[in-house]
C-alpha positions as CSV (number, residue, x, y, z in Angstrom):
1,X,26.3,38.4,155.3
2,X,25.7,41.4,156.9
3,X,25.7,43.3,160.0
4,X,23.4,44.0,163.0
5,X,23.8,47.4,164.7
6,X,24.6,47.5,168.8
7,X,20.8,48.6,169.2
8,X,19.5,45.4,167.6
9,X,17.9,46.3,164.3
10,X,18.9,44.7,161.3
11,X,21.0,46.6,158.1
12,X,18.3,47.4,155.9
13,X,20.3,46.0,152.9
14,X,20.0,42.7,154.3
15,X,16.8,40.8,153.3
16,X,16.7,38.2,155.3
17,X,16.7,40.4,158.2
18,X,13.2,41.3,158.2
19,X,12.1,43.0,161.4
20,X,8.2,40.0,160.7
21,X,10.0,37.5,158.6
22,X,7.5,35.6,157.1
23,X,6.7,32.0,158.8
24,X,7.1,28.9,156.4
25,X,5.1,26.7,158.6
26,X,2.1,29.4,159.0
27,X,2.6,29.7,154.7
28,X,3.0,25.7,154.0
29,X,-0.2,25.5,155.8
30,X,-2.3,28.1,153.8
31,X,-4.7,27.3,151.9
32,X,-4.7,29.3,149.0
33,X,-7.8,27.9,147.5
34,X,-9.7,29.9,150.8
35,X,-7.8,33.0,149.5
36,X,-7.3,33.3,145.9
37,X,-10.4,34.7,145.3
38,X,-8.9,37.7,147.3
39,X,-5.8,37.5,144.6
40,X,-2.5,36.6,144.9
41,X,-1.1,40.6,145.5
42,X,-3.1,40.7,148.9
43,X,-1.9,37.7,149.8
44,X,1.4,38.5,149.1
45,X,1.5,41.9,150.8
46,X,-0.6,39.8,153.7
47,X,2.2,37.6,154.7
48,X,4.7,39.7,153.4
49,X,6.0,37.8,150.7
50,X,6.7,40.3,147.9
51,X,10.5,39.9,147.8
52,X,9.6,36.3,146.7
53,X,7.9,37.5,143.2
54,X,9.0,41.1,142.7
55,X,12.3,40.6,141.8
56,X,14.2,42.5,144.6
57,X,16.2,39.0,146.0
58,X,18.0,37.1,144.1
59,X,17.2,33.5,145.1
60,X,20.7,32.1,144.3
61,X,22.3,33.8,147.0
62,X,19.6,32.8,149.4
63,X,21.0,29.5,151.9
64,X,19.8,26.3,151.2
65,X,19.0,25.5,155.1
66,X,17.0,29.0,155.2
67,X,13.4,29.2,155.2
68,X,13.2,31.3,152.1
69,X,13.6,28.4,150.0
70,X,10.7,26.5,151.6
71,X,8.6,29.6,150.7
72,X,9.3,30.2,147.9
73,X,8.3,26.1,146.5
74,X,5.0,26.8,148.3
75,X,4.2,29.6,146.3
76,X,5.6,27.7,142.9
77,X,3.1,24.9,144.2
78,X,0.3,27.5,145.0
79,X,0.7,28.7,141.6
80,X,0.5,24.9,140.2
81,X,-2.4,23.8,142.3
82,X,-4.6,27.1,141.1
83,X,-4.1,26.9,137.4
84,X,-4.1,24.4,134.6
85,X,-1.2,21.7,134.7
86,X,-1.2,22.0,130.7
87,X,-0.4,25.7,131.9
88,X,1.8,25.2,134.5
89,X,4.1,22.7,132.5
90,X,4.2,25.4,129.6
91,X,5.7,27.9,131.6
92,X,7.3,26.4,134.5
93,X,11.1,25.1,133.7
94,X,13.4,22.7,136.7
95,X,15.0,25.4,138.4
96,X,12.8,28.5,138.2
97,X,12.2,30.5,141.8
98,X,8.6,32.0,142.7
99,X,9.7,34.9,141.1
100,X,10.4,33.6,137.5
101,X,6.6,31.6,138.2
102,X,5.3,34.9,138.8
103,X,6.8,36.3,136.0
104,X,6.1,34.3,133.5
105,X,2.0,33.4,134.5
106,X,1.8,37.3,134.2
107,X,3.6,37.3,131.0
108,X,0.9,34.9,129.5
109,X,-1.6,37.3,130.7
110,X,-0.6,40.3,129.4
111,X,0.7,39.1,126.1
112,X,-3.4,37.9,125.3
113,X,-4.6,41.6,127.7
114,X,-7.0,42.9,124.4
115,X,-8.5,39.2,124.2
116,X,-8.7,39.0,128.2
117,X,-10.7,42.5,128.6
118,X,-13.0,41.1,125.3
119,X,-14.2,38.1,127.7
120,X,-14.3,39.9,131.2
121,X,-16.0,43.1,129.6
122,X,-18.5,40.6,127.9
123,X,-18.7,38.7,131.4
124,X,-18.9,42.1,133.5
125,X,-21.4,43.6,131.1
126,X,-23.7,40.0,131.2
127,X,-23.7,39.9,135.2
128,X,-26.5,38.9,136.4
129,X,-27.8,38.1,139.9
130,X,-30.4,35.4,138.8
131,X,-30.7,32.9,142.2
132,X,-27.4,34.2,143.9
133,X,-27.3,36.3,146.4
134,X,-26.8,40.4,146.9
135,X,-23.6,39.2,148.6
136,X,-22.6,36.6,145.6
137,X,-23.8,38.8,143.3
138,X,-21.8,42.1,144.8
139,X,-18.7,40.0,144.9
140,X,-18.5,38.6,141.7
141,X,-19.2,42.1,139.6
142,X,-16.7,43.4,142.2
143,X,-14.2,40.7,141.3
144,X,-15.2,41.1,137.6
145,X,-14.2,44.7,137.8
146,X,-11.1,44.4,139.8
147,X,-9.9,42.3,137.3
148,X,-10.8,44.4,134.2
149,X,-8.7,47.1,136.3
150,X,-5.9,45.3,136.5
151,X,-5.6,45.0,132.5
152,X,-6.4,48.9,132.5
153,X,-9.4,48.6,132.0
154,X,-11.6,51.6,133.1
155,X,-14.1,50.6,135.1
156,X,-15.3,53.5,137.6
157,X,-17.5,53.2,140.5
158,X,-20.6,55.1,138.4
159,X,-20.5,52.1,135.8
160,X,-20.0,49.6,138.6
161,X,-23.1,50.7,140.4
162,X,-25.5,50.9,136.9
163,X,-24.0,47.5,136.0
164,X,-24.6,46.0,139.4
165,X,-28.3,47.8,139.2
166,X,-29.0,46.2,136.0
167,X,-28.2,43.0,136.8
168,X,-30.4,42.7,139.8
169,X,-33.1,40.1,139.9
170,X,-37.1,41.2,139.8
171,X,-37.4,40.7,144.0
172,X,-34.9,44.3,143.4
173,X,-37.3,45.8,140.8
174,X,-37.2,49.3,142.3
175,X,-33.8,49.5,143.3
176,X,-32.7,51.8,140.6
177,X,-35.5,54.5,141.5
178,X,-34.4,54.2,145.2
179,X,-30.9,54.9,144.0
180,X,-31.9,58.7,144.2
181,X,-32.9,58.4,148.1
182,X,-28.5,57.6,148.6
183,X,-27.0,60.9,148.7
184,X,-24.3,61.0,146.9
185,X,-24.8,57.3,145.7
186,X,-22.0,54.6,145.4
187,X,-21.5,50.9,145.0
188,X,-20.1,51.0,148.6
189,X,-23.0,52.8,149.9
190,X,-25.6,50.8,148.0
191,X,-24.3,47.4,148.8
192,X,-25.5,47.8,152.2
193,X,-28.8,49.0,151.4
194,X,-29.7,46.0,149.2
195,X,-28.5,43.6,151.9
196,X,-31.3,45.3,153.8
């Protein structure tokens, strides 16, 4: 299928000759409901599994004894175990790879994107940090706003940090006025000053 050259390292245009191949045992074993609230790109890019849902292998070519096939039906089954099975069976078709999963989930996502940033603006916008933690609190506006990114919306870090001041609960009362003792303030600088 390809060559290897006389000083060891693989052709580049072979993709199953990755220099850290990705281990199926060490992916089988995951578990993605610890980590999908870091999202599926970072834990793609993580345990370098891009290849299986960018597009850049084609699947069919791939051996049946190899391990990419193992990997790839653990992310199809990652994909099933953190959405709804209504959901899953709507998209999901016998024969599709991680890729086609991939594709598709996102397809749904984007085709409803004005509805989606309605619901997460209204849900960014309503944050607030009632009995949760800083941490909790931090998190989920963080996670709130990742997600609006990722549908374009524009989300910077000075409407972040208002947002996130807003929403704080009455033990953070003067917060907002201490905001002008941060130089140069941020939500990553301001974080750490509320935990304290």
């Amino acid at each position: 299928m390809s060559s290897v050259t006389s000083s060891g390292s693989s052709n580049p245009s072979n993709p199953f000759a990755d220099a850290n191949p990705p281990d199926a045992a060490n992916i089988r074993n995951l578990n993605i409901y610890d980590r999908v609230l870091t999202y599926f790109s970072l834990v793609f890019r993580e345990y370098n599994l891009l290849d299986h849902v960018d597009g850049s292998v084609d699947s069919s070519i791939v051996p049946a004894f190899h391990e990419w096939s193992t990997i790839d039906a653990t992310l199809i089954r990652w994909f099933f175990l953190t959405i709804s099975p209504d959901l899953f069976q709507t998209v999901v078709q016998d024969g599709d790879d991680a890729h086609a999963v991939w594709t598709k989930l996102n397809g749904l996502f984007s085709v409803n994107r004005l509805q989606r940033c309605v619901f997460l603006q209204q849900e960014f916008f309503g944050c607030h940090q009632d009995n949760s933690s800083v941490d909790e609190y931090c998190r989920r506006l963080k996670t709130l706003a990742d997600e609006l990114r990722e549908i374009a919306a524009k989300i910077n870090d000075d409407l972040l940090l208002s947002t996130l001041t807003a929403g704080l609960n009455k033990d953070f009362g003067n917060a907002a006025t201490n905001l002008t003792l941060i130089l140069e303030p941020s939500c990553a600088k301001f974080v750490p000053y509320l935990r304290l």
